[in-house]
BATI-598431 format. One record per residue (C-alpha): residue in one letter; x, y, z. Coordinates in steps of 0.5 Angstrom, whole numbers. Example, Ala and Ser with C-alpha at 12.3 -4.5 7.8 and 13.67 -1.06 7.14 Angstrom:
2
<rec resn="A" px="25" py="-9" pz="16"/>
<rec resn="S" px="27" py="-2" pz="14"/>
***
This chain:
334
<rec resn="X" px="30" py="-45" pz="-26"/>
<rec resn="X" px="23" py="-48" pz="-26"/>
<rec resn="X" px="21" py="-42" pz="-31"/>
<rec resn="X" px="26" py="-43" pz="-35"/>
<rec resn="X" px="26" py="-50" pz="-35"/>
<rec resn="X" px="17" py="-49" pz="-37"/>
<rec resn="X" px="20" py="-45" pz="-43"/>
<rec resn="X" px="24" py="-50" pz="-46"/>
<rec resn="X" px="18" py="-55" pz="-45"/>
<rec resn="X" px="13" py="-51" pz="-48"/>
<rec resn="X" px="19" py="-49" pz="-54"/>
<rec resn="X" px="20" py="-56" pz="-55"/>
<rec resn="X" px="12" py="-58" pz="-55"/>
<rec resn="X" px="10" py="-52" pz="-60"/>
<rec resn="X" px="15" py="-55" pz="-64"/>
<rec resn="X" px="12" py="-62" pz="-64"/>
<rec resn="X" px="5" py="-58" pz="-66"/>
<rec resn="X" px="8" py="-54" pz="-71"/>
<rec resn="X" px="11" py="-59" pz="-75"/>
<rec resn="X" px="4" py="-64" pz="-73"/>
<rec resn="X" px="-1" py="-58" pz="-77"/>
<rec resn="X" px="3" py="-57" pz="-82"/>
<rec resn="X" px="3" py="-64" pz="-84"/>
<rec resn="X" px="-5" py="-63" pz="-82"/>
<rec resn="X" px="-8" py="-70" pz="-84"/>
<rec resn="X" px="-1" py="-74" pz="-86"/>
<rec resn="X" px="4" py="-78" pz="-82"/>
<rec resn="X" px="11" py="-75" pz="-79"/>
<rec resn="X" px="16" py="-80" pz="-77"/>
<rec resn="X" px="18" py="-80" pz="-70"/>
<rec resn="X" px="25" py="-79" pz="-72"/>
<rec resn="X" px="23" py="-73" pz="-75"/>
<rec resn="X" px="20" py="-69" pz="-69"/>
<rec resn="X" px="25" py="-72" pz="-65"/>
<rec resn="X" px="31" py="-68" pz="-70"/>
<rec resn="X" px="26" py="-61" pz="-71"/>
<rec resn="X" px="25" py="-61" pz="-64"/>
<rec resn="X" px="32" py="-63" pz="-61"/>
<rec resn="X" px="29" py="-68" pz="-56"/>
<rec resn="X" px="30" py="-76" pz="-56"/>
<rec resn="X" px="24" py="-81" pz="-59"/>
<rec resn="X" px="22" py="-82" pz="-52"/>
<rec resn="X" px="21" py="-74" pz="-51"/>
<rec resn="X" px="16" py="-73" pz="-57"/>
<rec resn="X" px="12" py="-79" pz="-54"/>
<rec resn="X" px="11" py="-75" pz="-48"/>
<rec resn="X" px="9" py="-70" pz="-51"/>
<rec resn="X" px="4" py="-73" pz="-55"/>
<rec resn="X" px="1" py="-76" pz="-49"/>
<rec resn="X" px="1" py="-69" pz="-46"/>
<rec resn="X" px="-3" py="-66" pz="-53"/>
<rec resn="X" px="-8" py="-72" pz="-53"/>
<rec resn="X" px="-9" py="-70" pz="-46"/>
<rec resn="X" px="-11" py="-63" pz="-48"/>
<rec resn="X" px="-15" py="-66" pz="-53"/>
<rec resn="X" px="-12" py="-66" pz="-60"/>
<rec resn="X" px="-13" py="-72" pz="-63"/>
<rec resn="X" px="-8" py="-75" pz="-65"/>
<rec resn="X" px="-6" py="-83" pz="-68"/>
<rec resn="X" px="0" py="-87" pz="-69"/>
<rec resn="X" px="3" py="-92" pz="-73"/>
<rec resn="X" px="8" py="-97" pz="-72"/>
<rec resn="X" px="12" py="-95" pz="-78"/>
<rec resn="X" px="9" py="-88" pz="-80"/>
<rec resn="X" px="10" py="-84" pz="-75"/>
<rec resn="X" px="4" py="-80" pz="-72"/>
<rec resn="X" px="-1" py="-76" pz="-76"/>
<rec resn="X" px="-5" py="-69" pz="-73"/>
<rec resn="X" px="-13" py="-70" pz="-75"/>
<rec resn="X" px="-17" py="-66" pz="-70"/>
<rec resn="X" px="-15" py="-60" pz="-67"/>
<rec resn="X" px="-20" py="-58" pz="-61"/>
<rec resn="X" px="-24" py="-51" pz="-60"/>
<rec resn="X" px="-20" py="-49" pz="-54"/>
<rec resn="X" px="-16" py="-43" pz="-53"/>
<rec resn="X" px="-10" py="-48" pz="-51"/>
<rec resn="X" px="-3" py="-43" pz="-50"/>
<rec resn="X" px="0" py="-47" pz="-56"/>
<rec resn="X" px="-5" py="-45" pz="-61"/>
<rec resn="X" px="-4" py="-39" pz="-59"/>
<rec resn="X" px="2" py="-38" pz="-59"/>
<rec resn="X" px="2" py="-41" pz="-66"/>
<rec resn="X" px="1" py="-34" pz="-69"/>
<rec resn="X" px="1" py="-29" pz="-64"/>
<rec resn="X" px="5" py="-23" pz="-65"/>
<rec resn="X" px="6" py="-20" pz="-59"/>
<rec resn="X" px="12" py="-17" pz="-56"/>
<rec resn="X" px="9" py="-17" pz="-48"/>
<rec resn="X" px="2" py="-19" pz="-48"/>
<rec resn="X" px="2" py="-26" pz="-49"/>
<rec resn="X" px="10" py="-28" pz="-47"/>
<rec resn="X" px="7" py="-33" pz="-42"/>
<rec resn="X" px="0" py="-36" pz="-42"/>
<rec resn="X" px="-3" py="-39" pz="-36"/>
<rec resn="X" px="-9" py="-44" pz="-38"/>
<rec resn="X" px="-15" py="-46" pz="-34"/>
<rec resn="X" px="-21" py="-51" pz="-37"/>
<rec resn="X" px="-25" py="-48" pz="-31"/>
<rec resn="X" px="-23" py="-43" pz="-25"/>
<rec resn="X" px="-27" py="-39" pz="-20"/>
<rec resn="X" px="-24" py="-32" pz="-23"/>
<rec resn="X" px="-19" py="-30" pz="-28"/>
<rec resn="X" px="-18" py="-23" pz="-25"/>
<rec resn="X" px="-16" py="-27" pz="-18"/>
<rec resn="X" px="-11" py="-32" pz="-21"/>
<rec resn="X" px="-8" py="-26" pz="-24"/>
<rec resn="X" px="-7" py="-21" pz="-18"/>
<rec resn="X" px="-4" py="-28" pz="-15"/>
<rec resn="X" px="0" py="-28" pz="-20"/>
<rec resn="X" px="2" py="-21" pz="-19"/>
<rec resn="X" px="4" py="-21" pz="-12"/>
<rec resn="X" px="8" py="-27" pz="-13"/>
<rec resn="X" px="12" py="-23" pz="-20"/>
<rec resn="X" px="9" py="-25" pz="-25"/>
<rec resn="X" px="12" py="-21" pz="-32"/>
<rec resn="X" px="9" py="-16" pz="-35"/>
<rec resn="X" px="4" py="-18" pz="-40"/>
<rec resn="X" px="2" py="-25" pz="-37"/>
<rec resn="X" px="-4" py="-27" pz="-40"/>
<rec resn="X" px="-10" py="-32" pz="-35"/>
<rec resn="X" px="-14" py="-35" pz="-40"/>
<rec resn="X" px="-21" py="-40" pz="-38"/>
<rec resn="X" px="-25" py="-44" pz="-42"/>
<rec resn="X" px="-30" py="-42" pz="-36"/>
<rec resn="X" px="-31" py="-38" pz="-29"/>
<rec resn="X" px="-35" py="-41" pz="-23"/>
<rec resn="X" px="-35" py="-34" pz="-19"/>
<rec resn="X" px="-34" py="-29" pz="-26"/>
<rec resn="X" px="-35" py="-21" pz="-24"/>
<rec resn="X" px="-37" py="-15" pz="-27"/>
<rec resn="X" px="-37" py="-8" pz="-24"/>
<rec resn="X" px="-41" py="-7" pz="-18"/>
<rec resn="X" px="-40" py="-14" pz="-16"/>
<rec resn="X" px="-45" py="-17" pz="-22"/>
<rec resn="X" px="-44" py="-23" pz="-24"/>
<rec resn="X" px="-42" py="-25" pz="-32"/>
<rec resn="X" px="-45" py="-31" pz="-35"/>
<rec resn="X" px="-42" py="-35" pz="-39"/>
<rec resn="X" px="-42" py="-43" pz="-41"/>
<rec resn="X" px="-36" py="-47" pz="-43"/>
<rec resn="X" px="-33" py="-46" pz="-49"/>
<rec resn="X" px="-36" py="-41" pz="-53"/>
<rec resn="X" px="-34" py="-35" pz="-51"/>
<rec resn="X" px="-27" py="-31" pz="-48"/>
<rec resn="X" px="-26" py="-30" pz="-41"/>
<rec resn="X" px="-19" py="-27" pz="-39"/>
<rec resn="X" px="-15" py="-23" pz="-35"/>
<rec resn="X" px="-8" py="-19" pz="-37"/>
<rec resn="X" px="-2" py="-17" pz="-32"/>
<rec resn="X" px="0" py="-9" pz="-32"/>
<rec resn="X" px="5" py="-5" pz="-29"/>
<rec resn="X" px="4" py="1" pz="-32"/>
<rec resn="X" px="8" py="5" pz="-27"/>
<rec resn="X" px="4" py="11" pz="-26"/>
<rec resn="X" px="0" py="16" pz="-21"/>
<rec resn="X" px="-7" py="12" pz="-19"/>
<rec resn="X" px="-10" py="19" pz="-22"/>
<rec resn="X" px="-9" py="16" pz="-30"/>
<rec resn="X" px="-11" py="8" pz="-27"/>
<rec resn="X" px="-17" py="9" pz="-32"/>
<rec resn="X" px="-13" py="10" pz="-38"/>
<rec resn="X" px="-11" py="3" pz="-37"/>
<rec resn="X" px="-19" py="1" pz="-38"/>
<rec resn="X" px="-20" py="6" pz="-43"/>
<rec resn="X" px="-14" py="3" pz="-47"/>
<rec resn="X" px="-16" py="-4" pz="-46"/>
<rec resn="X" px="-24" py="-2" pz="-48"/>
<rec resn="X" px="-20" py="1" pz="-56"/>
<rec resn="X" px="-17" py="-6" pz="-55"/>
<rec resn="X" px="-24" py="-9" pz="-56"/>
<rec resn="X" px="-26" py="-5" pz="-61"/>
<rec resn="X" px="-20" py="-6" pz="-66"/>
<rec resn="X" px="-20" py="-13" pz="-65"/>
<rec resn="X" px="-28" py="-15" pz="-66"/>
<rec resn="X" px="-27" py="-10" pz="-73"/>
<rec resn="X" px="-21" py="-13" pz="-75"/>
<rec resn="X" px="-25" py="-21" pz="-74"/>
<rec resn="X" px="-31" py="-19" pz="-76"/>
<rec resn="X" px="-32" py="-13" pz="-79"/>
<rec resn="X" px="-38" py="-9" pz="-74"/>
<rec resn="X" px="-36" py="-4" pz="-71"/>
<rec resn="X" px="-38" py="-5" pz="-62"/>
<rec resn="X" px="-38" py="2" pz="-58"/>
<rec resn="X" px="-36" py="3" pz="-52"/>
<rec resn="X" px="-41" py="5" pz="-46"/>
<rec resn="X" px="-38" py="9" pz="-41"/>
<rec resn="X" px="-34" py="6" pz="-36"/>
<rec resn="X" px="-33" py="-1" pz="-39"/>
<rec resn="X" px="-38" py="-4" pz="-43"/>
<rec resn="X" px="-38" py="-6" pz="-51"/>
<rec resn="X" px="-45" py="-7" pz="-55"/>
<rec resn="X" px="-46" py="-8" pz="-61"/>
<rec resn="X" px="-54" py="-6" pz="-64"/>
<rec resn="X" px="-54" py="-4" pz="-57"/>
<rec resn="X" px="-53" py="-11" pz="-53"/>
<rec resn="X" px="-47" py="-13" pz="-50"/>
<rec resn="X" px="-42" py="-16" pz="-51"/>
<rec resn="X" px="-37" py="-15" pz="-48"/>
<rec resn="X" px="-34" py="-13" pz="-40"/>
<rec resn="X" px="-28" py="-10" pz="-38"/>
<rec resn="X" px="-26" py="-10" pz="-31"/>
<rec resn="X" px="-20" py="-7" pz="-28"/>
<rec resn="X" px="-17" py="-7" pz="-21"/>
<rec resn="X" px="-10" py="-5" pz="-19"/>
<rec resn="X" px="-6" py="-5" pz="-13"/>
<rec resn="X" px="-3" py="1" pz="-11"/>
<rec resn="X" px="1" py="6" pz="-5"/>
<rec resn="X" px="-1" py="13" pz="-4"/>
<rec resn="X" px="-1" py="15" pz="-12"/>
<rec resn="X" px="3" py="9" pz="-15"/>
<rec resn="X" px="1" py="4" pz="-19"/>
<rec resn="X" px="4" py="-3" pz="-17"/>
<rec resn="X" px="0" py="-7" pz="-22"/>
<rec resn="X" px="-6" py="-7" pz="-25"/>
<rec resn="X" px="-10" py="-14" pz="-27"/>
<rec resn="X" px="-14" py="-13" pz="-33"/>
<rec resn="X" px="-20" py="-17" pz="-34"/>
<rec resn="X" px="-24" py="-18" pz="-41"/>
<rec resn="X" px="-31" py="-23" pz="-42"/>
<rec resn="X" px="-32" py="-23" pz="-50"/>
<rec resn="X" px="-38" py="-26" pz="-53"/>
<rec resn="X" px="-37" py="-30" pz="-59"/>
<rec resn="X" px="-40" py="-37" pz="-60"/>
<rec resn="X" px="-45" py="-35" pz="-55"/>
<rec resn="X" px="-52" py="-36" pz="-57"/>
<rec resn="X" px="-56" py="-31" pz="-52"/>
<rec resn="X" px="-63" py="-32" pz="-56"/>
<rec resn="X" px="-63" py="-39" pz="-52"/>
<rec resn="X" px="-63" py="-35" pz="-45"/>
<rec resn="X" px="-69" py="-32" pz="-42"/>
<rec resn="X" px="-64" py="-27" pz="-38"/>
<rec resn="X" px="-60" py="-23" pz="-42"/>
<rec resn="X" px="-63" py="-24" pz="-49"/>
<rec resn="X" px="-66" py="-17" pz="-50"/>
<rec resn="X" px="-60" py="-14" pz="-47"/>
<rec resn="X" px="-54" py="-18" pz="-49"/>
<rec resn="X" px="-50" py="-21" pz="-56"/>
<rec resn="X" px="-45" py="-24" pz="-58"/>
<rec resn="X" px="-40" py="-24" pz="-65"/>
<rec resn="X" px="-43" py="-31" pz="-67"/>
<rec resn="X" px="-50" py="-27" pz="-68"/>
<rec resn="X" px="-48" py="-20" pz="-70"/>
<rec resn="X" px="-44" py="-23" pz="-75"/>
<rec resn="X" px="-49" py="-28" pz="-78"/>
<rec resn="X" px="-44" py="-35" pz="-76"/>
<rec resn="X" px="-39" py="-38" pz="-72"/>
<rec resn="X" px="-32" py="-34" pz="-71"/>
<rec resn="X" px="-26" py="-38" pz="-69"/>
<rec resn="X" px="-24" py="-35" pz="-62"/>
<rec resn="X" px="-17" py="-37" pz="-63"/>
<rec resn="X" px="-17" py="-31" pz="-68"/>
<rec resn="X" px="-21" py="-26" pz="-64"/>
<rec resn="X" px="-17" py="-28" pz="-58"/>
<rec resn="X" px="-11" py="-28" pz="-62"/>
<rec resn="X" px="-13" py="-20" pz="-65"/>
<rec resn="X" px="-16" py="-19" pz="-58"/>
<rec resn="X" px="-8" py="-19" pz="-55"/>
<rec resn="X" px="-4" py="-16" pz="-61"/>
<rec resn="X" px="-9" py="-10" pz="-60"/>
<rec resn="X" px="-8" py="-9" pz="-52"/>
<rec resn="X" px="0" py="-10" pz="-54"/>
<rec resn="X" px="0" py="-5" pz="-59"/>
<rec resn="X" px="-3" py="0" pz="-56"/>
<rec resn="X" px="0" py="-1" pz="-48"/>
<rec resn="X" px="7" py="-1" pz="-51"/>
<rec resn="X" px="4" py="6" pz="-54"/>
<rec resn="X" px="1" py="7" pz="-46"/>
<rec resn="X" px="9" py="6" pz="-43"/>
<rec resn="X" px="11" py="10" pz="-47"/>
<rec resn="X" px="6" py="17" pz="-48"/>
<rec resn="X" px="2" py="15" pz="-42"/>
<rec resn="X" px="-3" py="15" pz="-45"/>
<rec resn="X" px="-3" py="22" pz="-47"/>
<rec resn="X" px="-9" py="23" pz="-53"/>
<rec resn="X" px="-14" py="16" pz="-51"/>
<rec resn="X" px="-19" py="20" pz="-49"/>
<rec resn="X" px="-20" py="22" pz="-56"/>
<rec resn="X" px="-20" py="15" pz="-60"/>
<rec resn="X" px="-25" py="12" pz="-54"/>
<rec resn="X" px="-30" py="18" pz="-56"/>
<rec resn="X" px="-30" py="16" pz="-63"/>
<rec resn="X" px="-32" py="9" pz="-61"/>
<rec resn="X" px="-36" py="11" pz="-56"/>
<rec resn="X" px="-44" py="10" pz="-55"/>
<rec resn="X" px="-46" py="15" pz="-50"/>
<rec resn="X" px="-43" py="22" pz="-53"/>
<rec resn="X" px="-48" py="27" pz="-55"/>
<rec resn="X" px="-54" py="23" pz="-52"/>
<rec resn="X" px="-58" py="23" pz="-45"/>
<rec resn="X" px="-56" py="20" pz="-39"/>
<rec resn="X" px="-58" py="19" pz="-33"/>
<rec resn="X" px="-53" py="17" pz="-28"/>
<rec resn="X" px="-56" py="14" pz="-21"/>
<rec resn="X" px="-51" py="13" pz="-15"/>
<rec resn="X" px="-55" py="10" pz="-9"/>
<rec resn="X" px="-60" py="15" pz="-8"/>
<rec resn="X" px="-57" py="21" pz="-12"/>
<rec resn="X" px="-59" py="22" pz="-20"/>
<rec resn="X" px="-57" py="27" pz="-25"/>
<rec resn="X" px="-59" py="27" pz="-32"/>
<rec resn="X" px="-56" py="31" pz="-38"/>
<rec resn="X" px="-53" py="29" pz="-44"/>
<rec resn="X" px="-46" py="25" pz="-45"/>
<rec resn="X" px="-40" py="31" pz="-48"/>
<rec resn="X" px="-35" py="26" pz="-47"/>
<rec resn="X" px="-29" py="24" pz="-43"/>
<rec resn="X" px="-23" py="27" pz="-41"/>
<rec resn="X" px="-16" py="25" pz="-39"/>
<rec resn="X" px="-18" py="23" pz="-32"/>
<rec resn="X" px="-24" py="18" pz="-35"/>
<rec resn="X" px="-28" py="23" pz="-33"/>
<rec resn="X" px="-34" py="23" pz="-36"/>
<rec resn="X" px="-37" py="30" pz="-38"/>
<rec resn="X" px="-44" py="32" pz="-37"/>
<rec resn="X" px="-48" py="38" pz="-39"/>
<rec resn="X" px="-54" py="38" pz="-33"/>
<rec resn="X" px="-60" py="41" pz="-35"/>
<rec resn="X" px="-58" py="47" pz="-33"/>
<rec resn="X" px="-53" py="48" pz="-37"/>
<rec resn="X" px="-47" py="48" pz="-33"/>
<rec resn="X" px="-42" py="42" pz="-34"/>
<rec resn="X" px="-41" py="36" pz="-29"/>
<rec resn="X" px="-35" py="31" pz="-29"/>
<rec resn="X" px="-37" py="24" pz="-27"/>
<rec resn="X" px="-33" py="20" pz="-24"/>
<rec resn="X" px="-33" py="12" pz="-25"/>
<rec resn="X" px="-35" py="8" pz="-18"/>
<rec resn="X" px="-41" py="5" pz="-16"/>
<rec resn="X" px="-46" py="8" pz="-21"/>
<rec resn="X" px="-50" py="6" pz="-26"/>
<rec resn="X" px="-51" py="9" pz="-33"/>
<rec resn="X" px="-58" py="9" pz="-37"/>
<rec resn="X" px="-61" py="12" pz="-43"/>
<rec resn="X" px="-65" py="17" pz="-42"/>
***
């Protein structure tokens, strides 16, 4: 009964919003959201009161209504369903101002049953982490910082095909809002000029061969100003300096989460069967020398691609061909 009753509420306030942008800037009679949103007066003024809070400025009179004058730069679950075009990623939003861990939150939520497409969105993460344990840095507001619930029901031998979709996902939607084309660097980072600007981490629960759940988190660069940061200026980017401006995180996430939901209403029903095809043209390690460090072990030889498994394929110095398997490793241009 709570999630149905938090899904009415969330219903009953998007109405309200609704109807206060696309008055954006004039004044709507309580009465009249009252009637819009099947809900008394006393209802919408609570919901004011919870917009406000969520720092949507909004002002009233006596006699006038109320009037939507700013909206914050927040990618706040009501904004996002205002044009969200999903049928699974997106069906429930959970929003956090500040959290230690999207990736945390949504396997929590995957334990408890949490459904297929949950979304863990942050303005900012105090413990965010990449593979190997790296941490990812962020300041608050400026970039995208989120995680998504799977139950793909597969064998953990496909569980990359996951990460391999999610990558697609990134690069469709960064074309999409901002018209440069990223590349994926195998296993899962994006560049754009060949600086970062986004990380995937997936992580999956699993018995035996059987996938239960895979938790999938995403941190994008957008309005991130890397110059200004001694540590990463040389390596990283974001969308805000490949494009030349600032990009509406709500667009890019809003693309960002039509693309994964394509793509794994795809996934369910091929398995994933071709991926590696499309994640090899967007890739940036094909056909150019690598050296792939593991602990003490090196190997060196050029990037033939990936296969089904997410395996990428090496032509060794000898000629002969190797299968990398993603783990605790590191790949760097040769």
């Amino acid at each position: 009964m709570a999630v149905i009753k938090e899904s009415e509420n969330n219903r009953k306030k998007d109405s309200i919003l609704n109807l206060l942008m696309d008055n954006f800037g004039k004044y709507v009679s309580g009465k009249v959201l009252a009637e819009d949103s099947g809900i008394s007066r006393s209802g919408v003024w609570k919901h004011i009161a919870s917009l406000r809070n969520e720092g949507f400025n909004i002002k009233a009179g006596t006699k006038s209504g109320y009037m939507l004058s700013h909206i914050p730069d927040r990618l706040l679950p009501e904004l996002i369903r205002q044009n969200l075009k999903t049928e699974v990623v997106g069906k429930r939003i959970k929003y956090y101002e500040s959290i230690d861990s999207t990736n945390i939150a949504a396997k929590d939520l995957a334990l408890k049953g949490a459904p297929d497409g949950t979304v863990v969105v942050a303005e900012n993460q105090t413990k965010g982490k990449g593979r190997m344990k790296r941490s990812w840095l962020s300041l608050p507001g400026e970039n995208i910082l989120f995680s998504v619930i799977f139950y793909p029901k597969i064998g953990t031998d496909l569980v990359f095909r996951v990460t391999m979709f999610a990558s697609i996902a990134a690069v469709r939607a960064i074309r999409r809002i901002c018209k440069v084309d990223a590349k994926i660097k195998w296993p899962n980072d994006l560049y754009i000029n060949e600086k970062k600007v986004c990380g995937i981490l997936s992580e999956f629960s699993a018995d035996f061969d059987s996938v239960h759940y895979t938790v999938v988190g995403i941190g994008l660069n957008v309005n991130f100003n890397t110059s200004k940061n001694r540590e990463i200026k040389n390596i990283a980017t974001s969308l805000m300096e490949a494009c030349g401006e600032r990009t509406s995180r709500l667009s890019v996430f809003t693309a960002l989460l039509e693309e994964l939901d394509l793509l794994y209403k795809s996934f369910m029903k091929t398995g994933g069967e071709g991926l590696e095809k499309e994640w090899n043209k967007h890739s940036m390690v094909v056909g150019r020398k690598v050296k792939i460090i593991s602990g003490n072990d090196e190997k060196l030889g050029v990037v033939k691609g990936i296969n089904k498994y997410g395996h990428l394929i090496l032509l060794n110095e000898n000629g002969l061909k190797e299968e990398i398997v993603c783990g605790d490793l590191s790949l760097r241009f040769n």
